[in-house]
C-alpha positions in Angstrom: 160.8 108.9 76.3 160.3 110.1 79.7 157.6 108.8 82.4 156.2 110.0 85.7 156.2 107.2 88.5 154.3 107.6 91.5 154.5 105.3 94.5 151.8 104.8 96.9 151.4 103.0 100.5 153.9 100.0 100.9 155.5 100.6 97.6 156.7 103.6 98.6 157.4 102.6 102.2 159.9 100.1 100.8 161.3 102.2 98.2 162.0 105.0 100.3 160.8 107.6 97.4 156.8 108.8 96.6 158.0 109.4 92.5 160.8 110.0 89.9 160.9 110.4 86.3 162.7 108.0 84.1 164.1 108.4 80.9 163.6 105.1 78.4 164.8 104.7 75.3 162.1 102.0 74.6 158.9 104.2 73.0 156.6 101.6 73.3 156.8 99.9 76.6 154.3 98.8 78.4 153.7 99.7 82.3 154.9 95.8 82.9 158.1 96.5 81.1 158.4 99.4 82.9 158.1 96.9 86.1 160.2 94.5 85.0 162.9 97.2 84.3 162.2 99.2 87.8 162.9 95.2 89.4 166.2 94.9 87.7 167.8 97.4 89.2 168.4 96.0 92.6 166.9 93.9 95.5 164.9 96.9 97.0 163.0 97.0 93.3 162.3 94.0 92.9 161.4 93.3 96.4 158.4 96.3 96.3 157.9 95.5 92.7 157.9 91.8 93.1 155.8 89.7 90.6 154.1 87.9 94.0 152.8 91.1 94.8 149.5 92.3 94.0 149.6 95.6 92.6 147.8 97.8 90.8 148.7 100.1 88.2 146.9 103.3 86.9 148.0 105.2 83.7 147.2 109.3 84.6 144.8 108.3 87.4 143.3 106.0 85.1 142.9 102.1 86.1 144.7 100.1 83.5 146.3 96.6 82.5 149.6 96.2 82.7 149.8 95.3 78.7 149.2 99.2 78.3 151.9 100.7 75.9 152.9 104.0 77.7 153.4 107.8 75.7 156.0 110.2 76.5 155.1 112.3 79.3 153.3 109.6 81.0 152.3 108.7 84.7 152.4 105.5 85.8 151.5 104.8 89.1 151.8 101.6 91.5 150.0 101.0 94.7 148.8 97.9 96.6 145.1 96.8 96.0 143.9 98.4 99.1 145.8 102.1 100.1 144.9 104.4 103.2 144.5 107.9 103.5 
């Protein structure tokens, strides 16, 4: 399964990267799987993507909990609570 991330504001400042598309083998993950997974991979993740962060999460520009199980073809997106323009 393949999903569009996006990365907004700080997230992205600390990652270094605005999106990417990652291939899963999971079909039904949520978008807090898909966090815990992104954290994993090394001590830039999981410091943008730590659990002591406040971020939200929208599923194709559309607010949602993290519990949401993704489709293929998703995008899941991350941001801080408050982003400028």
């Amino acid at each position: 399964m393949k999903v569009h991330l996006k990365f907004f504001a700080s997230v992205r400042e600390q990652l270094g990267i605005s999106s990417e598309t990652l291939q899963l083998d999971d079909a039904s993950i949520s978008a807090f799987g898909v966090r815990q997974h992104l954290i994993s991979r090394d001590a830039k993740w999981a410091a943008a993507l730590s659990y002591e962060k406040v971020l939200r999460m929208a599923i194709n520009q559309e607010m949602m909990h993290q519990d949401c199980i993704l489709k293929d073809g998703d995008e899941l997106a991350f941001f801080p609570p408050v982003t400028g323009g």
